[in-house]
Every structure is written in C-alpha cells, then in structure tokens.
Kinemage of the C-alpha trace (Angstrom):
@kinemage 1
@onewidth
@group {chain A} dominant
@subgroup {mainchain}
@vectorlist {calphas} color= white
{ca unk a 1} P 0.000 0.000 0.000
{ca unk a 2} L 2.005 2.971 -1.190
{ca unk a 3} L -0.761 6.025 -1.727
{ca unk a 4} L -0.841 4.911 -5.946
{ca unk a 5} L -4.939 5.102 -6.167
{ca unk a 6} L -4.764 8.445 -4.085
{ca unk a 7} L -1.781 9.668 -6.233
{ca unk a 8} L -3.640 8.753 -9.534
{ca unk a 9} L -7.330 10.501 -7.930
{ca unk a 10} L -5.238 13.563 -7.449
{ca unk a 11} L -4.229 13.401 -10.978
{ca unk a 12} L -7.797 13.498 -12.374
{ca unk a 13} L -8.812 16.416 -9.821
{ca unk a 14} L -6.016 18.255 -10.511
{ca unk a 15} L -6.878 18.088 -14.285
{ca unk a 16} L -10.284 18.926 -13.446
{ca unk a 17} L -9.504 21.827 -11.346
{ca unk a 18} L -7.479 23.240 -14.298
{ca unk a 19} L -9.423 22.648 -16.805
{ca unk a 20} L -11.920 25.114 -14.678
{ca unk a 21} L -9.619 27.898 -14.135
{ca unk a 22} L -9.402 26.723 -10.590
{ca unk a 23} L -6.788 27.137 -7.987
{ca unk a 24} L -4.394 23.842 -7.896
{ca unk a 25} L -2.056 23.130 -4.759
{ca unk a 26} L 1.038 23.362 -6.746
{ca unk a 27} L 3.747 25.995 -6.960
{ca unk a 28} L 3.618 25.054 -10.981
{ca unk a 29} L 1.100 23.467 -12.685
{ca unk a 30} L 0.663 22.401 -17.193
{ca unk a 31} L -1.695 20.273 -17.906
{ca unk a 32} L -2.597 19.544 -21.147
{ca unk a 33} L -6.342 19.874 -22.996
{ca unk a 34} L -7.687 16.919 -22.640
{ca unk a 35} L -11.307 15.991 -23.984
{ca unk a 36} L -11.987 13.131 -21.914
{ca unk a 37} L -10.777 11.339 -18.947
{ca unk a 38} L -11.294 7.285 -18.404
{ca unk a 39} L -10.424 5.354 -15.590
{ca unk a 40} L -10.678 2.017 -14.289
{ca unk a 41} L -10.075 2.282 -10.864
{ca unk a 42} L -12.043 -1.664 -8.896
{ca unk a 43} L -12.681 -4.407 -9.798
{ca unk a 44} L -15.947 -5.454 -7.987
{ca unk a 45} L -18.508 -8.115 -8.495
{ca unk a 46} L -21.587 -6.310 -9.918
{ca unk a 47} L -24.100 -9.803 -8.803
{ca unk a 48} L -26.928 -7.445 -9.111
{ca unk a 49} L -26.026 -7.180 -12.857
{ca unk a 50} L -25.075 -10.787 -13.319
{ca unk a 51} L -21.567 -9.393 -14.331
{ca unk a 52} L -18.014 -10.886 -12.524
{ca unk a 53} L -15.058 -8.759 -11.562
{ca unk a 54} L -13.226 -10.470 -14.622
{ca unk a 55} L -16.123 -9.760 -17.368
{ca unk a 56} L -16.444 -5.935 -15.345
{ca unk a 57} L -12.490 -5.832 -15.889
{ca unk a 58} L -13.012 -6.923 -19.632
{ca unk a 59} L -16.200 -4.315 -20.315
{ca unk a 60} L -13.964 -1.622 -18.750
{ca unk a 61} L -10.796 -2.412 -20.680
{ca unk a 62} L -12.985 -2.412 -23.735
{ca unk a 63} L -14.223 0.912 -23.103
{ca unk a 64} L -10.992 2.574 -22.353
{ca unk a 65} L -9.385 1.047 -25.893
{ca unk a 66} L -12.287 2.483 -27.865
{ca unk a 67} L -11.808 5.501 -26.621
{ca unk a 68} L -7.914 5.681 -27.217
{ca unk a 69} L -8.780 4.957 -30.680
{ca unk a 70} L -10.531 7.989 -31.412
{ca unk a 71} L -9.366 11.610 -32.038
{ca unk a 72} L -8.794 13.972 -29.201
{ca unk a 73} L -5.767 14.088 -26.312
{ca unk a 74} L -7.278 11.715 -23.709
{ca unk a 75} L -6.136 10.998 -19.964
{ca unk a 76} L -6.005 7.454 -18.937
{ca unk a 77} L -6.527 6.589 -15.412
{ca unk a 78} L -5.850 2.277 -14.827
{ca unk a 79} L -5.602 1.294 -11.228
{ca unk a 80} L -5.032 -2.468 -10.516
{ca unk a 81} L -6.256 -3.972 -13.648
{ca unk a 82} L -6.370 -7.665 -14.360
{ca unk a 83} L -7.041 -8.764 -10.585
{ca unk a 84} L -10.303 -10.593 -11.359
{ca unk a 85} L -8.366 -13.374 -12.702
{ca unk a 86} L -5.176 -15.533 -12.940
{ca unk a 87} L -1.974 -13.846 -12.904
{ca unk a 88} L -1.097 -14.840 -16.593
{ca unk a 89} L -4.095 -13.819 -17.818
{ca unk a 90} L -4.054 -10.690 -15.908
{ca unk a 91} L -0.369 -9.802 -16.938
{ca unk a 92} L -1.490 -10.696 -20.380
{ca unk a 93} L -4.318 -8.290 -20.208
{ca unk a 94} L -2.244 -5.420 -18.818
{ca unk a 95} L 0.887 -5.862 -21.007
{ca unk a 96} L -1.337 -5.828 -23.742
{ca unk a 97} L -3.228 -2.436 -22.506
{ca unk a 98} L -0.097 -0.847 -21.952
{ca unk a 99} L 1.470 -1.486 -24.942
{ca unk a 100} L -2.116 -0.560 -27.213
{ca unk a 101} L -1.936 3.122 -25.178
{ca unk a 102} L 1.238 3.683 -25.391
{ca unk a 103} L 1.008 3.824 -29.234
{ca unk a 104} L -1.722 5.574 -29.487
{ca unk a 105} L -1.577 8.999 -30.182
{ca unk a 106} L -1.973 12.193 -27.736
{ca unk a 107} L -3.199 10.245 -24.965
{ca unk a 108} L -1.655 10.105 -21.457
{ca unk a 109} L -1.592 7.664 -19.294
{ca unk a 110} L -0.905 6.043 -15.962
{ca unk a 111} L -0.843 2.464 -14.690
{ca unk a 112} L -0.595 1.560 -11.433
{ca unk a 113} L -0.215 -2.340 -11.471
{ca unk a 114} L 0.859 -5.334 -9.306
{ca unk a 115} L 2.504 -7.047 -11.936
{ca unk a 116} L 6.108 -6.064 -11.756
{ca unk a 117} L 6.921 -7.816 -15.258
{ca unk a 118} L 5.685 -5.294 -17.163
{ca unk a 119} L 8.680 -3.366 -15.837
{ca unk a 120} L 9.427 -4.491 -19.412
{ca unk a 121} L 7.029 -3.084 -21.507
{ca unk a 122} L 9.682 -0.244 -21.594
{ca unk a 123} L 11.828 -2.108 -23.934
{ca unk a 124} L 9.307 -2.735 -26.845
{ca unk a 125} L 7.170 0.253 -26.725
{ca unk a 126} L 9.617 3.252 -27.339
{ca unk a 127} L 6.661 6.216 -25.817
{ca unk a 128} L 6.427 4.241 -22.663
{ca unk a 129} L 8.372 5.564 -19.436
{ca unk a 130} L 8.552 3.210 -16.374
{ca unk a 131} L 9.288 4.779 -12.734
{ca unk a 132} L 8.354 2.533 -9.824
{ca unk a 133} L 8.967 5.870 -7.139
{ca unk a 134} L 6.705 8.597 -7.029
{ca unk a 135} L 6.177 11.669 -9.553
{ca unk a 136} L 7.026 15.646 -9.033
{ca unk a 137} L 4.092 17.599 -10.126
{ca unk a 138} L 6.406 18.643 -13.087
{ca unk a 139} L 6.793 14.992 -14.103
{ca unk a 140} L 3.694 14.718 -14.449
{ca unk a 141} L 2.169 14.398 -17.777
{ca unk a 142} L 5.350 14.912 -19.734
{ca unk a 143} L 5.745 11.649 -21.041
{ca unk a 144} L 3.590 9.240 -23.202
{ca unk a 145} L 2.798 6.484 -19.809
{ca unk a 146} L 3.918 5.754 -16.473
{ca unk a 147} L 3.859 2.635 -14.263
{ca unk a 148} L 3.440 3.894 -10.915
C-alpha cells in the first residue's frame, strides 16, 4: 500500500480543477487539454447485474481502448487492472493495454499495477516511461505512460 490510487485521484482532480480555471495546490502546474478522462479504478462483483469482476475488468478495458482509438488528447486513469483473474491472464491483459496506449496517439496515461513484469514493456514500446517511485508535479504528464 504505497498512496498509488490516491496519487492517480489527485491526478484526475487536478486536471479537473485546471481545466476550470481553478486554484491547484502546486507551486507550478501544465496540464494539457484533454477531452476526456477514463479510468478504471475496482474491480468489484456487480451480482446485481449478473456481471463478474473479470467480465467488469473486460467491459472496462474495452471501453478505455475504444476511446484511445478515437481523435482527441485523452487521460487514462488504470488502477489495478487484471485482478479478477489468474496472474497470466491478468499480466497478459495489462501488457497488452499498456502497450495498445502507449502507441496511441496524444493520450496520457498512468498504470498503477501489481505485476512487476511489465517493468518491461519499456523495452518494446519506445513512448512508454517506467518509474516505480513517485512523480514531481512537473513529471507529471510529460511523457507518453507511467507505471506507478
């Protein structure tokens, strides 16, 4: 438990807040335009909607590719994705996430994951910047992803 779902909330609010003209708690603050921000952020049983944490994972997932597909800078917010299932399948899932927004164009992203192989996604996908320790506000949203 390091603080990585808090850090990646205060991302989105901090976006928000500037988007609004609003006062942010920073000394400096750029933030890019964005039109849209996504985020996957539990992975919860939904039983009232007959819907498991893997198929919610899935839906999600789905959602957030379609959108990174389509024009417009767009802010990516993935917290603990592929837990519904088996690790594999999970790492399998993220890698492939990671690597699909990372090539996309003007979007931003972070990642927080538990799956410390994808440490080298790094190596294949040239716009994609691993750091394991946490960000300076003016680290922000300079490069293409993060792994937090």
């Amino acid at each position: 438990m390091a603080g990585k779902t808090s850090y990646i909330k205060q991302v989105a609010l901090l976006v928000i807040l500037s988007h609004v003209g609003s006062y942010i708690p920073a000394d400096i603050g750029s933030f890019p335009v964005v039109r849209r921000i996504c985020s996957h952020f539990d992975s919860e049983d939904a039983f009232e909607r007959n819907v498991s944490s893997f198929s919610r994972e899935m839906l999600d997932l789905a959602s957030i590719l379609k959108v990174g597909a389509e024009d417009g800078i767009s802010l990516f917010l993935i917290d603990e994705l592929g837990k519904g299932t088996s690790y594999m399948d999970g790492l399998a899932m993220c890698w492939a996430a990671a690597e699909y927004l990372a090539a996309s164009p003007r979007t931003f992203t972070l990642f927080a994951s538990h799956f410390s192989a994808l440490r080298h996604v790094e190596q294949i996908s040239p716009g994609f910047v691993i750091s394991l320790k946490a960000f300076t506000s003016s680290h922000l949203l300079s490069a293409k992803a993060h792994i937090l």
